[in-house]
ZAMARGU-4260 file (C-alpha; in steps of 0.2 Angstrom, whole numbers, plus 5000, padded with zeros to 4 digits):
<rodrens>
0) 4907/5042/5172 | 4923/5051/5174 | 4927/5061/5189 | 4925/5078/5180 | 4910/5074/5176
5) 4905/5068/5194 | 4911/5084/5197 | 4898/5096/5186 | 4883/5082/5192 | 4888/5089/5211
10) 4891/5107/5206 | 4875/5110/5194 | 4865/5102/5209 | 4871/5114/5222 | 4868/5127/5210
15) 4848/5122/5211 | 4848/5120/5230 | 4858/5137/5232 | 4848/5145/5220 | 4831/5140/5227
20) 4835/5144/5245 | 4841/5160/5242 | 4826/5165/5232 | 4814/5157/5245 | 4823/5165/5259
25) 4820/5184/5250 | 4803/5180/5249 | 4800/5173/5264 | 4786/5180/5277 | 4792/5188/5288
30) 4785/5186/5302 | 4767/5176/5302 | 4754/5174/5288 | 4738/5166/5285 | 4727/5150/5288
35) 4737/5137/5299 | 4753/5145/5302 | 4752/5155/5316 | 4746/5139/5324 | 4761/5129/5319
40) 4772/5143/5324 | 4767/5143/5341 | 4763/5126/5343 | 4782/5124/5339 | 4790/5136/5350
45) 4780/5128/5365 | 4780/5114/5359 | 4760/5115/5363 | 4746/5103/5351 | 4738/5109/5337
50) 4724/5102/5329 | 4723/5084/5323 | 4731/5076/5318 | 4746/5086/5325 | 4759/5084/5312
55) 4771/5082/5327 | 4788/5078/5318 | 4786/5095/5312 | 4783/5102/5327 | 4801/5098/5335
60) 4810/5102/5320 | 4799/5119/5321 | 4805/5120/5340 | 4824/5116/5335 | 4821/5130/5321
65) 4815/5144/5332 | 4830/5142/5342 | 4842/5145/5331 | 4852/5162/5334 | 4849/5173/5317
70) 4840/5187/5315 | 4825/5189/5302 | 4823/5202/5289 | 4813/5207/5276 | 4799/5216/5284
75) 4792/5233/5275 | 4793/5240/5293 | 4811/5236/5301 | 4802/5241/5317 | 4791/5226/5317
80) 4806/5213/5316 | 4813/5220/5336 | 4802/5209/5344 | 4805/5192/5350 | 4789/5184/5343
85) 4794/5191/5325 | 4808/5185/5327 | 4804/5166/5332 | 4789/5164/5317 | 4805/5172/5306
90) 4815/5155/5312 | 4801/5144/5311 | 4796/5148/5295 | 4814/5144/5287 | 4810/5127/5289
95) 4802/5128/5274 | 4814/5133/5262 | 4828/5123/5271 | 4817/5108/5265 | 4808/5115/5249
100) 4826/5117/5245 | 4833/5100/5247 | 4817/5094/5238 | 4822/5102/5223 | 4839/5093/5224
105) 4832/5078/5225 | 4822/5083/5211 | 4836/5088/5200 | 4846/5071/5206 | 4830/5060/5203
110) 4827/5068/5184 | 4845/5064/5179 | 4846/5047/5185 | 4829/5044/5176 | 4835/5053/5159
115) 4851/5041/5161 | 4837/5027/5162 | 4829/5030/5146 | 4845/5036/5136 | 4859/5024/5142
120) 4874/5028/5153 | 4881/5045/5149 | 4896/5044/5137 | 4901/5058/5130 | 4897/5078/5134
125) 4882/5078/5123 | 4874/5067/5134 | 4881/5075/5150 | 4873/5091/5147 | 4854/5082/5142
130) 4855/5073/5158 | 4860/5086/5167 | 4853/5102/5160 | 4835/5093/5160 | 4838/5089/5177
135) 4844/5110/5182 | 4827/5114/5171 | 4815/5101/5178 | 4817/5106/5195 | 4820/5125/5192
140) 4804/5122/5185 | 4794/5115/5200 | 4805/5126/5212 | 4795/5140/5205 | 4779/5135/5201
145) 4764/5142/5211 | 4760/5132/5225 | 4779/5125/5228 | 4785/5142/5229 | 4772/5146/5240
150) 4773/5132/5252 | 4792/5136/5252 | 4788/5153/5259 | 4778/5150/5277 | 4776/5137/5292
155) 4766/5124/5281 | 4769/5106/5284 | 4766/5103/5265 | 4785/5110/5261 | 4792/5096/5272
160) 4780/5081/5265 | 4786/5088/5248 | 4806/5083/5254 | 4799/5066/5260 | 4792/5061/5245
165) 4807/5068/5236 | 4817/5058/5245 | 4809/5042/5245 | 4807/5044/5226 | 4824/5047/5225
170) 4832/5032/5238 | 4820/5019/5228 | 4830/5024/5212 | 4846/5023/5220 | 4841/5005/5225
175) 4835/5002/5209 | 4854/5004/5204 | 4859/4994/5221 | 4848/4981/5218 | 4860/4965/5214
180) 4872/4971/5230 | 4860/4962/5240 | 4863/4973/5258 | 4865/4990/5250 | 4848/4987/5242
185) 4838/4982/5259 | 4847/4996/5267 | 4838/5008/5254 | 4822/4999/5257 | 4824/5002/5276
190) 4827/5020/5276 | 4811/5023/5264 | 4801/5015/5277 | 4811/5026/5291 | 4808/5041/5280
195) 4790/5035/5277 | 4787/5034/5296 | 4793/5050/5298 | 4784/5057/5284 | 4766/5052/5290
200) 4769/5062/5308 | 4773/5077/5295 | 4756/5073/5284 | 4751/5057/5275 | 4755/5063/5258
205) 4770/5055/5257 | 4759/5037/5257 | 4756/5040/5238 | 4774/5038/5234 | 4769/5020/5237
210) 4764/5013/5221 | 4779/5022/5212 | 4790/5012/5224 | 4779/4997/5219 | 4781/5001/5199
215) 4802/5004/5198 | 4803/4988/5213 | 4795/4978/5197 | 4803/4984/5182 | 4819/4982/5192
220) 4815/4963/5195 | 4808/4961/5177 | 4815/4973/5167 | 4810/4966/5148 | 4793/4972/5149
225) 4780/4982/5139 | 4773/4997/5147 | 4759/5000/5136 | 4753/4981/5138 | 4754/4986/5160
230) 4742/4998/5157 | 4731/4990/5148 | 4732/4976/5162 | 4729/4991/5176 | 4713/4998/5167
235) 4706/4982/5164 | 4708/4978/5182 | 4701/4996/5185 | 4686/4992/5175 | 4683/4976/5181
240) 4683/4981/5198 | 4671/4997/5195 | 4657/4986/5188 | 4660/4975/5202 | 4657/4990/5215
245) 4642/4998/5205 | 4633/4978/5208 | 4639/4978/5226 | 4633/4992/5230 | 4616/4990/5221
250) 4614/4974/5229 | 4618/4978/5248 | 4618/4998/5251 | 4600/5007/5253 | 4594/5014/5236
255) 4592/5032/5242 | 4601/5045/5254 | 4585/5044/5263 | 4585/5026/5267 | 4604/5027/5271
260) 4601/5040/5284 | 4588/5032/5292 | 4602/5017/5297 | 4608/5014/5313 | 4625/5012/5317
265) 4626/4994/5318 | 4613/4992/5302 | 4625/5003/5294 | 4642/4994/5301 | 4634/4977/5296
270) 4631/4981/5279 | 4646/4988/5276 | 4654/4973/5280 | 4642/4964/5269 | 4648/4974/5256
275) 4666/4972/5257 | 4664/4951/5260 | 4652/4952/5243 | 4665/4967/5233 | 4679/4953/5237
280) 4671/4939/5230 | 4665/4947/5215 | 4683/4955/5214 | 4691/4939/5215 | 4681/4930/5202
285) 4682/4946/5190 | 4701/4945/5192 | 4700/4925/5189 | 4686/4929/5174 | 4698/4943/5168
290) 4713/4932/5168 | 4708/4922/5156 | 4706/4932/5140 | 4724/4933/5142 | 4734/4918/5133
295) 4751/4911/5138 | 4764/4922/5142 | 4752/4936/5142 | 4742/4928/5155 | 4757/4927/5166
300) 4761/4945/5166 | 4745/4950/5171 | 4745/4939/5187 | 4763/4950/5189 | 4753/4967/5187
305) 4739/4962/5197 | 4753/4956/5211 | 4761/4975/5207 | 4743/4982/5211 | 4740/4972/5225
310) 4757/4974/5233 | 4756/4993/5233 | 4737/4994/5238 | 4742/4982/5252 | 4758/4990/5259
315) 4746/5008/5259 | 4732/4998/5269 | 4743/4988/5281 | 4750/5005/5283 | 4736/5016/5284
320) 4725/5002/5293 | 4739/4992/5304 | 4748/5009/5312 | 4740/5026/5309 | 4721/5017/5313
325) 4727/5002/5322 | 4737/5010/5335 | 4722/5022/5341 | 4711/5004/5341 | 4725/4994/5350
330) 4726/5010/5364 | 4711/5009/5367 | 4712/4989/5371 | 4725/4993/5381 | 4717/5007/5393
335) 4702/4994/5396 | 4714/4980/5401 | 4725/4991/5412 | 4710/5001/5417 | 4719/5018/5414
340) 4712/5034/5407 | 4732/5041/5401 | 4735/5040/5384 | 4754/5042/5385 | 4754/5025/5395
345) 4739/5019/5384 | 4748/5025/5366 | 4766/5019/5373 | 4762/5002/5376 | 4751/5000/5361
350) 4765/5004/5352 | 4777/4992/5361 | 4765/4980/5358 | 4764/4982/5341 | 4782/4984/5338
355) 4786/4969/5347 | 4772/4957/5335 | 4782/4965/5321 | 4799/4958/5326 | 4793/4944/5334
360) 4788/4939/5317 | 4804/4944/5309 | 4811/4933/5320 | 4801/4919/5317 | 4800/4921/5295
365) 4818/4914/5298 | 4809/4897/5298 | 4800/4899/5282 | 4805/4885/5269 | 4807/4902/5257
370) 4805/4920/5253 | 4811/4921/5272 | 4823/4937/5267 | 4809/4947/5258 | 4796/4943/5273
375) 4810/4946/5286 | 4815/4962/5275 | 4798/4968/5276 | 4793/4966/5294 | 4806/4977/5297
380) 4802/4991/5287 | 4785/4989/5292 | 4794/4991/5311 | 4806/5006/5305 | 4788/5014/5301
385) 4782/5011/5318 | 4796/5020/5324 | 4796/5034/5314 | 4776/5035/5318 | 4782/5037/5336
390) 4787/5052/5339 | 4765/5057/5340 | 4769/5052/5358 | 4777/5070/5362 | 4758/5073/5357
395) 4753/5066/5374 | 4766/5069/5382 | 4763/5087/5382 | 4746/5087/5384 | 4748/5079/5402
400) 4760/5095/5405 | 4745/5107/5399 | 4754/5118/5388 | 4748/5135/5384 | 4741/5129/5366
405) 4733/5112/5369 | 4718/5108/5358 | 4707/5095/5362 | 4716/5090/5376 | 4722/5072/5371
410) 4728/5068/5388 | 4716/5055/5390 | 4714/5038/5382 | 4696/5043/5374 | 4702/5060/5368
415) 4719/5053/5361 | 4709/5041/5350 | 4696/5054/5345 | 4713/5065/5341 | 4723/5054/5331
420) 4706/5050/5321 | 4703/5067/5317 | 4684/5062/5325 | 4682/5083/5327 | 4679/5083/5308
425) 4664/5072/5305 | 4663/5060/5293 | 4655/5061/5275 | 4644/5048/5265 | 4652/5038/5255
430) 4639/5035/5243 | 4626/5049/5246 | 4635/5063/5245 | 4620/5075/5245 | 4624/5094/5246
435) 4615/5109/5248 | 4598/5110/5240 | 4600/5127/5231 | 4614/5121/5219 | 4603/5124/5203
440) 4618/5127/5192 | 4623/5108/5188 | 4612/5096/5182 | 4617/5079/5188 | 4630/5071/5198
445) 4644/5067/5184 | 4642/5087/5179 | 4646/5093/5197 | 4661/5080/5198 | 4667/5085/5179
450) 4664/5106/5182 | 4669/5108/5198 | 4677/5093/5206 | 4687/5091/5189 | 4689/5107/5179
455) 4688/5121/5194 | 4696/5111/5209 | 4708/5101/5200 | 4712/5107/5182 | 4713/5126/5186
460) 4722/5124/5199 | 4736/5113/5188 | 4735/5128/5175 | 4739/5142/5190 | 4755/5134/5191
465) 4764/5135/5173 | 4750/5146/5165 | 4748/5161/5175 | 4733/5169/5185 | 4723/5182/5185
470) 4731/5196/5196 | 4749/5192/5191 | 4763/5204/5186 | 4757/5195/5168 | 4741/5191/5166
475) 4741/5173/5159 | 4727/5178/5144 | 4742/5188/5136 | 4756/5172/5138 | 4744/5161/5130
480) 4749/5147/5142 | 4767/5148/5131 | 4777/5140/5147 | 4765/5128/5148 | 4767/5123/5130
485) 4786/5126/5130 | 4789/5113/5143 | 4776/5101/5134 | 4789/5102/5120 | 4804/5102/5132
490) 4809/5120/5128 | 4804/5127/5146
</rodrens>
């Protein structure tokens, strides 16, 4: 690729970050609007602790925002944009589009390396203008759907998940063209895990991003491979492991939401147990059983996918369960041993400690007979995580000050653990889901799921954003969903 063409690549993809952000920012609230902004907003420029599980990454960048010297605008009433505090939820809330912003470059970059992917390298200005135009449209597209544009607009944490994500979807392509430059690649790979680290003190959306950093890793490392004959490996695993669940379940869990209430905790804690021993057995052996329809070469790629599937799942449990849950756990360890009640001392040397067993172990994976680059490569970024997780220490750390804005006081040991496991909110069956009585209007469990979980939670919501609402400028019964369908056909 020429120079030139460098060129347009850089300039068409400022055009979509400077586009964007000087949209968001006309449209930006002014001051503070609904559900949890005001919260945030304050909760930043005090640097106070909002409710669980704090999302504190984003409270410091919120705090570096609000002191930032420009003056807000906007406001119907000119008046109402003198005072300090108008001005400070003004500050905070360009966060968002900063970030929204830089997410849709990413987006742009990450559609015209994908395009170059499937279409070859770019050779002449034919090709240029596909790659590039569909990346200008692609993310244009998403830059002004419903919900982005509206987490774009106001102190949310969801328009700074949405940069990580982008990021990380964009670093594990650029590795994915690094890949054979052996250092540049593990680089890419630990600044994902940074980014990841960080992401999860933001919100844990970004953790999704995993198995797609699983799926280009693979086809990376063995590139002559049939898609269509993946999935059919992935929803024969899927089906497999569903039958295996509906007999564990049946076999160990109480038939009725009756008998399941009536459990004690540790009745309930040792079945549960039982059932996850009895689901991996059965798993396993479905997995072996499964195996062996497949013939040959065949058989051997659906150990790969099933290593692809396993890999992802297990770098989202070892870091769902090893740091987010296993620090609140190793805390409360630590309290008891040093007999202390503080939960920065508790939370700061439980991270230590776990930090420490992580490069302990790098160190030691030197002495592995092989693989000792890739297990050394990835108790590192399982350590970069750590310390990106670490910044919920200015959780504690400001909660011993007493801030103006302190909820549920996580200063102690007890209360930090109830904090960081979002205790406040209950927990919910995960077999008896039983709701209120008076819901007449559906007629068995797999209608409520398909008409509400499905089409009015999930599928109305996917239509608000390219098909239109009720109560907009144009009502979406007189487009007849014509964006929607245009960007099907790759028209939008």
């Amino acid at each position: 690729m020429t120079k030139s063409r460098d060129s347009v690549k850089i300039l068409l993809g400022l055009f979509v970050f400077l586009f964007s952000f000087f949209i968001y920012v006309d449209t930006l609230a002014p001051s503070v609007s609904f559900w949890d902004c005001g919260e945030f907003i304050a909760t930043s420029y005090t640097l106070g602790v909002p409710h669980p599980p704090g999302s504190p990454f984003f409270l410091l960048l919120g705090r570096f925002f609000s002191m930032l010297p420009f003056h807000g605008g906007g406001a119907s009433d000119p008046a109402m944009m003198e005072g300090t505090f108008h001005q400070i939820a003004y500050r905070v809330n360009m966060l968002s589009p900063l970030a929204t912003a830089f997410a849709n470059l990413f987006l742009y970059l990450i559609i015209v390396r994908l395009v170059v992917e499937y279409r070859g390298k770019i050779k002449d200005g034919t090709d240029r203008w596909i790659a590039y135009g569909g990346g200008v449209i692609g993310s244009l597209a998403l830059a002004f759907s419903d919900s982005h544009w509206f987490n774009a607009v106001e102190a949310e944490v969801y328009a700074m998940s949405i940069f990580f994500t982008a990021i990380v979807v964009w670093l594990i392509l650029k590795w994915s063209e690094k890949v054979d430059e052996g250092h540049v690649g593990a680089r890419n790979i630990l600044i994902i895990s940074y980014m990841m680290g960080l992401a999860i003190s933001v919100h844990m959306l970004n953790l999704l991003a995993i198995p797609f950093v699983g799926l280009i890793m693979y086809y990376k490392l063995y590139p002559k491979q049939d898609g269509t004959e993946f999935m059919v490996h992935v929803l024969s695993m899927l089906a497999v492991l569903l039958v295996v669940t509906l007999i564990a379940v049946n076999m160990i869990m109480p038939a009725t939401s009756t008998e399941y209430l009536r459990l004690t905790d540790t009745q309930l804690q040792s079945k549960m147990i039982s059932l996850a021993v009895l689901w991996l057995v059965l798993g396993v052996g479905g997995m072996f059983g499964l195996a062996q329809i497949f013939k040959g070469d065949r058989r051997k790629r659906f150990w790969q996918h099933l290593f692809v599937v396993i890999g992802s799942a297990g770098a989202f449990i070892i870091i769902f369960a090893g740091i987010i849950k296993g620090v609140p756990k190793i805390a409360e360890i630590v309290a008891v041993a040093l007999n202390t009640d503080r939960a920065v001392k508790a939370v700061s040397v439980a991270l230590v400690l776990m930090g420490g067993i992580l490069a302990g172990l790098a160190y030691l994976a030197k002495l592995l007979p092989r693989y000792r680059n890739e297990v050394r490569l990835g108790l590192i970024a399982l350590f970069l995580v750590l310390i990106g997780y670490t910044s919920y220490e200015t959780i504690f750390i400001r909660s011993s000050q007493n801030p103006i804005i302190d909820e549920n006081d996580p200063e102690t040991t007890r209360q930090a653990v109830a904090y960081l496991e979002r205790e406040q909110y209950g927990s919910y069956p995960m077999f008896y889901r039983d709701r209120w009585s008076q819901e007449g209007q559906y007629t068995s469990e797999s209608d409520f799921f398909w008409r509400y979980q499905v089409n009015h939670m999930y599928i109305r919501y996917f239509k608000w954003q390219f098909w239109g609402r009720i109560g907009n400028n144009a009502d979406f019964r007189q487009l007849w969903a014509l964006p929607f369908l245009l960007g099907l056909a790759g028209l939008g």
